[in-house]
C-alpha positions, 0 to 999 in steps of 0.5 A: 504450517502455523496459520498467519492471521491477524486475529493473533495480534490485533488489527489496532495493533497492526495499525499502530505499527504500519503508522509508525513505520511510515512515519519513521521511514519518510523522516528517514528517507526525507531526501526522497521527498525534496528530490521528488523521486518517482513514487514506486521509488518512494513506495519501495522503501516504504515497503522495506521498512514495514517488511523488517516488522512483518517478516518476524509474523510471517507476512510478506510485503510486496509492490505493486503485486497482482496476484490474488492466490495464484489468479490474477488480482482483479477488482470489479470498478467503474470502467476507465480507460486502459493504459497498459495490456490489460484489455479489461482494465480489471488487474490492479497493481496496488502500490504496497500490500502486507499478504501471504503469497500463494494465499488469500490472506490479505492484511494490508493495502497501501495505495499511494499517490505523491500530492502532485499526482491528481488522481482521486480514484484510490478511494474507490480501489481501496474500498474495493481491496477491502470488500472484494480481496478482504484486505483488513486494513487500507491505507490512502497516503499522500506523499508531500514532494518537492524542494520547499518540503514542510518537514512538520507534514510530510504526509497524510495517511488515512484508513479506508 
């Protein structure tokens, strides 16, 4: 199997084109937005659009994955209180990530947050994605919602 890596092409590349795609997809998915659907909602078409790219390189796009390989994907962060049947509170669900399944070849991680959601500790998780997973490009996106949407600003996408 030919090695997918993304010394191929270029991580500025990348970059370009996972900016572009999410700028696209929300300007085409803006009903979304207005109508303040769930996140994962909004995180899954995202995902759909940037899988029409990766796919023609061979990567896989995927929502709130939690594998790393074939282990259970874990970060080492500060410890909060567990809200699902994780007694540990280490399994992190990111919201997208461009990878190979069944490998550590990680390229991207989006964590996404709608601008009504509060929760500040993405910074610290995609640092993490980074440091620990070798994801090569983290992206924190908050998503504009609600009926009085400002169509010029629709989200805010910064890289880790």
């Amino acid at each position: 199997m030919e090695e997918r890596s993304a010394r191929n092409v270029g991580l500025e590349h990348f970059d370009k084109r996972v900016r572009q795609i999410i700028h696209e997809c929300l300007n085409k998915e803006i009903t979304l937005l207005e109508l303040d659907v769930n996140e994962r909602s909004i995180t899954h078409k995202i995902a759909e659009h940037l899988q029409e790219y990766f796919r023609e390189i061979r990567y896989d796009v995927d929502c709130e994955y939690n594998r790393d390989g074939h282990d259970k994907k874990t970060l080492q962060l500060e410890p909060r209180s567990v809200l699902n049947d994780n007694s540990e509170g280490d399994t992190v669900f990111p919201d997208i990530i461009v990878h190979v399944r069944g490998t550590r070849t990680n390229l991207v991680v989006i964590e996404a947050k709608k601008n009504t959601n509060r929760d500040k500790t993405d910074v610290e998780k995609l640092q993490a994605f980074k440091e620990q997973l070798g994801y090569k490009l983290c992206y924190r996106l908050i998503i504009n919602v609600g009926k009085d949407l400002n169509h010029e600003r629709l989200y805010e996408l910064t890289r880790a």
